[in-house]
C-alpha positions in Angstrom: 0.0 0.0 0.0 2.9 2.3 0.6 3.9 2.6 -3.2 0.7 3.3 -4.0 0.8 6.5 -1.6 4.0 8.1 -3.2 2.7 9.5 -6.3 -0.3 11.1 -4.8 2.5 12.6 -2.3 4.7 13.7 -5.4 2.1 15.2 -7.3 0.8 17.3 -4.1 4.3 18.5 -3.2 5.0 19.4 -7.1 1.9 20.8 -8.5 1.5 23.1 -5.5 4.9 24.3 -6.6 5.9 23.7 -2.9 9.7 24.1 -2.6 10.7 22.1 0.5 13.7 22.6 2.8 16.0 19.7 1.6 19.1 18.0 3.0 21.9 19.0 0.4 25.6 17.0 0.3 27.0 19.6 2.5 24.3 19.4 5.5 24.8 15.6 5.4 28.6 15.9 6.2 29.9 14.8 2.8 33.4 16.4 2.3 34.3 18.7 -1.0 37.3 20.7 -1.6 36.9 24.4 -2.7 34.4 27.2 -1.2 31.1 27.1 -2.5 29.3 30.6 -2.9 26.5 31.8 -0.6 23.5 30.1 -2.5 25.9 27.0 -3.3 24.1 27.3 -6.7 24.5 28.5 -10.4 22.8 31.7 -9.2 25.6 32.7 -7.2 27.2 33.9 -10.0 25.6 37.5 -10.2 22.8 37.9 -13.1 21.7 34.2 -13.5 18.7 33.2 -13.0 17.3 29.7 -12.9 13.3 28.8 -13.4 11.0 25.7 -13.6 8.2 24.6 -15.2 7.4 21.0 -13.7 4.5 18.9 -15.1 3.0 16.3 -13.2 -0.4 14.2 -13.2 -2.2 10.9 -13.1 -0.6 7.5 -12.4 -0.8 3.9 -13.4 -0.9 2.0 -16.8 0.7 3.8 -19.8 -2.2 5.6 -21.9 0.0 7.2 -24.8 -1.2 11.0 -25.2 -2.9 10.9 -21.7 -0.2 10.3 -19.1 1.3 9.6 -16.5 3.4 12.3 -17.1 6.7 13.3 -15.4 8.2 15.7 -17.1 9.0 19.7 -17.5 11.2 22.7 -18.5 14.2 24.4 -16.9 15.4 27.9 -18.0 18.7 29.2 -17.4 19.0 32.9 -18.3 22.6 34.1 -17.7 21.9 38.0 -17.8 18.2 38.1 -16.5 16.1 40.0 -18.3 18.8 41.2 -20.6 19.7 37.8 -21.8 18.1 38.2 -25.4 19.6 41.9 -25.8 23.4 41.2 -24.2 24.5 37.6 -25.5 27.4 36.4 -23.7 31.1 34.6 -24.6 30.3 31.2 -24.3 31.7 27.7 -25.4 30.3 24.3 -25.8 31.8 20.4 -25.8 30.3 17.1 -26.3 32.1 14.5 -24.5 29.4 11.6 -26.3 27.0 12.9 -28.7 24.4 10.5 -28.5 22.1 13.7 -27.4 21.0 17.6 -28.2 21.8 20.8 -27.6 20.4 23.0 -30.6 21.8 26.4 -31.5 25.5 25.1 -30.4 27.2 25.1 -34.2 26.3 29.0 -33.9 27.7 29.4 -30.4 30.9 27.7 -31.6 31.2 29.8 -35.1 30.2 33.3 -33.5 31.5 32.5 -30.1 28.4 33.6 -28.6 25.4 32.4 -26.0 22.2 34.7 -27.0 18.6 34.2 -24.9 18.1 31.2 -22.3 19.4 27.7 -22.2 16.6 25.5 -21.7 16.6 21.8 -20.9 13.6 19.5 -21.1 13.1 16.0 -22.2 14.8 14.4 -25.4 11.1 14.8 -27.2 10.1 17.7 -26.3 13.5 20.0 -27.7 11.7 21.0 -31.1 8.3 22.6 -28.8 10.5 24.3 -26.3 13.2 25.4 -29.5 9.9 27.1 -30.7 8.6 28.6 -27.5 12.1 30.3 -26.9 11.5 31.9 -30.7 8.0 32.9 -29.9 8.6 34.1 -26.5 11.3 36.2 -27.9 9.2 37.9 -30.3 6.2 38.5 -27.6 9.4 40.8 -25.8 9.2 42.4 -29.0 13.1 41.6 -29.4 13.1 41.2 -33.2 12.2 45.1 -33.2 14.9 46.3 -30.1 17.8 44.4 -32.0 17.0 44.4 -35.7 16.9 40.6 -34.9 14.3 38.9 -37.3 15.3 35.4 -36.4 17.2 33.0 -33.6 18.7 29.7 -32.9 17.5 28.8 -29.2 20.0 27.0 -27.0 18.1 23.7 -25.8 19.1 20.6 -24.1 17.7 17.4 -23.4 17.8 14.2 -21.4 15.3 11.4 -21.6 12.7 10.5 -19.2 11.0 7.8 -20.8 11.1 5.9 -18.1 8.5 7.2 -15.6 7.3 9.9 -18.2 4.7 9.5 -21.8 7.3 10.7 -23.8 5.7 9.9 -26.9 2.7 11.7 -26.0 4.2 15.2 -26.1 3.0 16.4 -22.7 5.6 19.7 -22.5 3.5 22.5 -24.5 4.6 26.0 -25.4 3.1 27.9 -21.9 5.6 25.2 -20.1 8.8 26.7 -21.7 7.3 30.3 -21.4 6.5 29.3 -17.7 10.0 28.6 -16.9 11.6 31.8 -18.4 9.0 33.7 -16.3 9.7 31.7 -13.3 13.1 32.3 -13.6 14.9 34.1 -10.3 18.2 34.3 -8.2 19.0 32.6 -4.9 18.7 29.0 -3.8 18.0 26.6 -6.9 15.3 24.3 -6.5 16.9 20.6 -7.0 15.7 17.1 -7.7 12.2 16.2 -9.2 11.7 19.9 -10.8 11.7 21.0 -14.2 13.4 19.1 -17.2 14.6 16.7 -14.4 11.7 16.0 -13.3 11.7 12.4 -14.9 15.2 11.3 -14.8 17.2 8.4 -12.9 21.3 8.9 -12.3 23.3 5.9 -11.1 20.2 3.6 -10.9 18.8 6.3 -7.9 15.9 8.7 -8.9 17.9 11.7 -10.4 17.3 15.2 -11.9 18.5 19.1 -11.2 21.4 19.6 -9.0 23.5 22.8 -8.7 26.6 24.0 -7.0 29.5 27.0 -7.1 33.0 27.7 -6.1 34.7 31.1 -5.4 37.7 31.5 -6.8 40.2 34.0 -5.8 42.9 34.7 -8.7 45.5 37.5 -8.3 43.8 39.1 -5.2 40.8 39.6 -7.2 37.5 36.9 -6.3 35.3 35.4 -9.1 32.3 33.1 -9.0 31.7 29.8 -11.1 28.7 27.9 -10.8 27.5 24.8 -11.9 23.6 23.1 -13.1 23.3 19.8 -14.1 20.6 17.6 -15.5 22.1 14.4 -14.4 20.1 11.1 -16.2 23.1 9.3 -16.5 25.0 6.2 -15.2 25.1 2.5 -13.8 25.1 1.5 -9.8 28.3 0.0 -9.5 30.4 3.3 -10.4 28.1 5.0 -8.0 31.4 7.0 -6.0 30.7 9.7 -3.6 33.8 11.3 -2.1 35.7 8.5 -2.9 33.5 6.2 -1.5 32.0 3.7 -3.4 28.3 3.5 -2.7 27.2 1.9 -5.6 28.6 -1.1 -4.8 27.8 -0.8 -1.2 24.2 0.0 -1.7 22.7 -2.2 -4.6 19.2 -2.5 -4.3 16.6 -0.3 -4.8 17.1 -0.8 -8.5 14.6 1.2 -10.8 11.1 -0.9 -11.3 11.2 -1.2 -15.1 8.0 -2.5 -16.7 10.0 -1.9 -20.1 12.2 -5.7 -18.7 15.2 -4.0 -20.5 18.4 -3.6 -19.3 18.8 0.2 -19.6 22.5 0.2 -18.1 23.5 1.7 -21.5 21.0 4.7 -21.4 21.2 8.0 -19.6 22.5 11.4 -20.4 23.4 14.5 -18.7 23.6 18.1 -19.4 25.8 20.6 -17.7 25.9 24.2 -17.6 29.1 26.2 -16.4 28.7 30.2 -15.5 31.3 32.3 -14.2 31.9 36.0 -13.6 35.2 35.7 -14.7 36.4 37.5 -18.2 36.7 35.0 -20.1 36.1 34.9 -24.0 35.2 31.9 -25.9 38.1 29.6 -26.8 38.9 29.9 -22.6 34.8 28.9 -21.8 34.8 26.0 -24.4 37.8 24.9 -22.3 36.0 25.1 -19.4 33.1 23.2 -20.6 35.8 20.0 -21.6 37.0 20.4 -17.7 33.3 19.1 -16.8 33.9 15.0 -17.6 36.3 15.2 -14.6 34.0 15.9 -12.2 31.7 13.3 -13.5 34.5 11.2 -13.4 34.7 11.4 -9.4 30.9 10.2 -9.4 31.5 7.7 -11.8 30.3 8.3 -15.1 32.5 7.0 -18.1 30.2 8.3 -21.0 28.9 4.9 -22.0 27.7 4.7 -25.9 24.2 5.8 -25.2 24.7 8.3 -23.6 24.5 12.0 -24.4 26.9 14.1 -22.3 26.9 17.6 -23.3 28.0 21.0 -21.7 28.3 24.6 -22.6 29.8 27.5 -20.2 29.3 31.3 -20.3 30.5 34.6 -19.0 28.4 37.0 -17.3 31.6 39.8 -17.7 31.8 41.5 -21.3 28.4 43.1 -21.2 27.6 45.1 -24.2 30.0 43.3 -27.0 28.3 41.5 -29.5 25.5 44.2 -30.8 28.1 47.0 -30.7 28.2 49.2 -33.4 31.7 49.7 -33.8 35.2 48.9 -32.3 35.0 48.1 -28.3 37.7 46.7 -25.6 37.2 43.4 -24.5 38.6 42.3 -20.8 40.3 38.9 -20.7 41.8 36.8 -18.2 45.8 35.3 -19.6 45.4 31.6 -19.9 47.9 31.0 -17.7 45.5 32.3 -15.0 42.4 30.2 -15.5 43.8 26.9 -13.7 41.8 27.7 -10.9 38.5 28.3 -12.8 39.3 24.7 -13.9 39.9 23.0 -10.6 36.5 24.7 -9.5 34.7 23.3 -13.0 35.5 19.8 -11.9 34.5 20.5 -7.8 31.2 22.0 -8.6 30.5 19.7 -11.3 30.9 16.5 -8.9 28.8 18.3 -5.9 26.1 19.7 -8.3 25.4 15.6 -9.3 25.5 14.4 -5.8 23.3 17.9 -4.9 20.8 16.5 -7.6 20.5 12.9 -6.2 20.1 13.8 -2.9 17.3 16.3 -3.4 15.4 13.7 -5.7 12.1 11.8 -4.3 11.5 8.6 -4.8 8.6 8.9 -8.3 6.4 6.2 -9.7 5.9 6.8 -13.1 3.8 4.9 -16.3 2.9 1.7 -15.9 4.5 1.9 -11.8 7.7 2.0 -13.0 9.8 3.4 -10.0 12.9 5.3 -9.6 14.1 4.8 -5.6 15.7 7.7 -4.3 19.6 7.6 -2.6 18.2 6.7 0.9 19.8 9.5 2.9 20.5 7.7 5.8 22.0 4.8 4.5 24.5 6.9 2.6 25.5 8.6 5.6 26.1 4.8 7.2 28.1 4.3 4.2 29.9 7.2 4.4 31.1 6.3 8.3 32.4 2.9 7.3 34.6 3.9 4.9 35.5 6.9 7.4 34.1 9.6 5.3 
């Protein structure tokens, strides 16, 4: 009777857009190196905003086109409400391309990030690559920037497992939704927004964030970290060095599907930073983020789609300019440390997102478990972490 109570319990927390107080890595002793910002989250770098549209309802057998759906939007805007009007340097890497991020082949040839960076799930990029357009145009941005057409930035991992994918569920008001929710301050984490539906490591998975502060030549900067994590097999489950995957090995997913799904999974990772840096340093950035998902233990297996891009919020005012303008740049042989941070936050944002997760039946009571809290923390003490 119990796992018939938990979706009813999801679907009241989620659809009431409840955001409640959740242990995070940090409050449950787990050590990192490097010093996390004051939000511990992507917003900590000044200027970027995070919002979620989260879609949730019914429960049971599959009914394609009716449910049970799992699924939503996330937005990332890296200059608020100027996002559309300032773009900013960015760079993007694919460490296994058996995914999507639109918009990246113009990112990499102008060297620029314009408008939000939405995730969702794997079939619902082309609706949410659409709503970006169209909610650009309802800002009447086309006019302000003699503008009469974009290439949206949008990400995807896929939640067929608990979610109807097939029947299309993420509409047009959903990506709009989570532009307008966007805001600063503490990120909401787990079961919210395009990670609503996902799994990571075998444990119910979905958003996670972190930061670092970074202090190079007496002056500080802020890098922060959101993933999408959908990604990975139990056994290279490694927290802190510790290796819980192999320490806690049930609780595996309830898959009505009887496939062995250790292949699939994906995640998405977005680095920002306050740091001037222009776009051959952030696509460097972005290939420092396989390290930290290293430490967890993901190997970017053949199905799985691990792509990242990473901006900078300094630089305002540089790709509309009308004529010549100065540019502030950081030497490469500074940067080091804005990789070191890369890989930290990258490896606490994925633990952040499992530990935030709920446990989520889905179609046909397929269930994701999530990382039992208490049982990590047992783990954790045995091997004197």
């Amino acid at each position: 009777m119990k796992k018939l109570i938990i979706p009813a319990i999801i679907i009241l927390i989620y659809h009431g857009s409840a955001v409640m107080a959740k242990d995070r890595a940090r409050d449950l002793g787990i050590p990192f190196n490097g010093t996390p910002g004051k939000y511990n989250a992507i917003t900590d770098v000044k200027g970027v905003l995070v919002g979620h549209s989260t879609v949730i309802s019914g429960k049971g057998k599959l009914i394609q086109g009716k449910g049970p759906i799992r699924t939503g939007v996330t937005a990332i805007l890296p200059r608020g409400d100027k996002s559309l009007d300032d773009p900013s340097f960015a760079g993007w890497y694919s460490l296994n391309g058996n995914g999507e991020m639109t918009g990246t082949t113009w990112v990499e040839e102008s060297g620029f990030l314009e408008g939000p960076i939405m995730i969702t799930n794997t079939h619902s990029v082309g609706i949410v690559r659409d709503a970006v357009i169209s909610w650009r145009v309802s800002q009447g941005s086309a006019d302000a920037s003699g503008y009469w057409w974009s290439l949206p930035v949008v990400a995807e991992t896929w939640d067929g497992l608990l979610n109807d994918i097939n029947g299309f569920h993420v509409k047009e008001k959903h990506a709009h939704e989570a532009i307008r929710n966007a805001k600063g301050g503490s990120v909401p984490e787990g079961n919210v927004g395009g990670g609503t539906g996902m799994v990571c490591h075998k444990f119910k998975g979905g958003i996670g964030s972190s930061s670092r502060v970074i202090a190079i030549q007496d002056q500080n900067y802020t890098l922060g970290v959101l993933v999408q994590a959908n990604y990975g097999d139990r056994k290279s489950l490694t927290i802190a060095g510790v290796p819980v995957g192999r320490e806690i090995t049930d609780l595996m997913p309830r898959d009505s599907y009887e496939q062995n799904h250790d292949s699939d999974g994906s995640i998405i990772v977005i680095v920002a930073t306050d740091a001037p840096l222009v776009a051959h340093q952030l696509k460097r950035l972005a290939r420092r983020v396989p390290m930290g998902i290293g430490k967890v233990g993901g190997y970017a297996h053949d199905g799985s789609g691990d792509i990242f891009i990473a901006f900078s919020t300094a630089n305002s005012s540089v790709a509309f300019a009308e004529g010549k303008v100065e540019v502030e740049m950081l030497p490469n042989w500074l940067i080091s440390p804005l990789f070191e941070a890369t890989v930290q936050a990258t490896e606490e944002a994925i633990i952040n997102a499992l530990l935030a997760a709920e446990t989520m039946v889905g179609i046909n009571g397929n269930i994701a478990y999530a990382l039992p809290h208490d049982r990590l923390k047992a783990t954790m003490k045995k091997y004197n972490r």
